[in-house]
C-alpha positions in Angstrom: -7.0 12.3 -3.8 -10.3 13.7 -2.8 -12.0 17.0 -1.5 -12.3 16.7 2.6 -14.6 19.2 3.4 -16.7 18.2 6.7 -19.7 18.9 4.4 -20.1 16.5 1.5 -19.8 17.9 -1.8 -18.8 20.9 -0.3 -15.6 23.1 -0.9 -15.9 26.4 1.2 -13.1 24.6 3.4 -10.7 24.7 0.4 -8.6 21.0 1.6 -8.1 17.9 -0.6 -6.8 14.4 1.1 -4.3 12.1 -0.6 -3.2 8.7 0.3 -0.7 6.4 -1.0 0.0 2.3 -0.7 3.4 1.4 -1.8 5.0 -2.1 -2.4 7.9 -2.5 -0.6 9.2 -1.1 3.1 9.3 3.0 2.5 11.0 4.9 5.5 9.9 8.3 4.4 7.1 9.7 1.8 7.2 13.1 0.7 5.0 14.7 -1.8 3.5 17.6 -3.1 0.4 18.4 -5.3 0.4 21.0 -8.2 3.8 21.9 -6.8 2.8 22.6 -3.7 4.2 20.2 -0.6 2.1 18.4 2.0 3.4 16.2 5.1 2.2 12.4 4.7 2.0 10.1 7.7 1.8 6.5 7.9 -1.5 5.2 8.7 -1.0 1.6 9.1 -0.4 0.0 5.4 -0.5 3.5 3.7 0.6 7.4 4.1 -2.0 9.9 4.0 -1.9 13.8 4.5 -3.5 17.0 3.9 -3.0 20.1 1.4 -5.0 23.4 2.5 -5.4 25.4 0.7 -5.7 23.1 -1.8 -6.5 26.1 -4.6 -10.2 24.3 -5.2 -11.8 27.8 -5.8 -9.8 29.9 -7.8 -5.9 28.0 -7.5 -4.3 24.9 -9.4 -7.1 22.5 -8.7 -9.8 24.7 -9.4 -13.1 23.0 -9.9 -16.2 23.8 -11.8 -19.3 24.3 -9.2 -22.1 22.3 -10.2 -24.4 22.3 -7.5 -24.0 25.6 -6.5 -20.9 28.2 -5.5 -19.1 26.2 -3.1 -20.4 22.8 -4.2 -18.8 20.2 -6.4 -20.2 16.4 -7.2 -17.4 16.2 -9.9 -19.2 16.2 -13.0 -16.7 18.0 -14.6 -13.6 16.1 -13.6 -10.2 17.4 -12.9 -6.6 16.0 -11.8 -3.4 17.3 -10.4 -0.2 16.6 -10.4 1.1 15.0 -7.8 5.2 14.0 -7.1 6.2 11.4 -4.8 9.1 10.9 -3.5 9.8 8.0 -1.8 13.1 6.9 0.8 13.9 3.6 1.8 16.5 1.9 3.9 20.0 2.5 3.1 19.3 6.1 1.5 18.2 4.9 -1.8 14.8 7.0 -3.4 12.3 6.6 -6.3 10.4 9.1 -7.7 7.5 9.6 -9.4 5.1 12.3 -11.2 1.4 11.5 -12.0 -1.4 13.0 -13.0 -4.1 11.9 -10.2 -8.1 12.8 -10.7 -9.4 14.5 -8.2 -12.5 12.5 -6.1 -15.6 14.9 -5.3 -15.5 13.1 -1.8 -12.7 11.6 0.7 -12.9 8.6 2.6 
């Protein structure tokens, strides 16, 4: 999970990306981040997807500027909780909670 701001460091634009590689053949990915739900899409061997707001200002994964008001290198760190939930063939799902750190940069 990482800040995706067109502007490195940056967080003005207030978005985080997260991707996820599972073992196995998943149908269907659904998550959310700090209770809040974002689509995934599968990108080849992995789902990826967007949250904005992501709540990087003043919300659940509020960083600490350290290079100014709206810019974050991520020397204080901080994580979010993220749930998966993931479907696979025949209606069966597995899910999981984590607590994922949050990367200053995506990509």
């Amino acid at each position: 999970m990482g800040v995706s701001c067109p502007e490195a460091n940056a967080i003005r634009c207030d978005r985080v990306g997260l991707a996820v590689w599972l073992r196995g053949r998943v149908e269907q990915l659904e998550a959310s981040i700090a209770g809040r739900p974002l689509a995934l899409h599968r990108r080849g061997d992995h789902f990826e997807g967007f949250l904005r707001p992501a709540g990087l200002i003043d919300g659940p994964l509020r960083v600490h500027p350290d290079g100014g008001r709206y810019r974050w290198t991520g020397r204080v760190p901080v994580s979010g909780r993220v749930r998966l939930v993931a479907g696979y063939r025949g209606g069966k799902a597995k899910r999981r909670t984590l607590s994922v750190p949050l990367a200053a940069g995506w990509g």
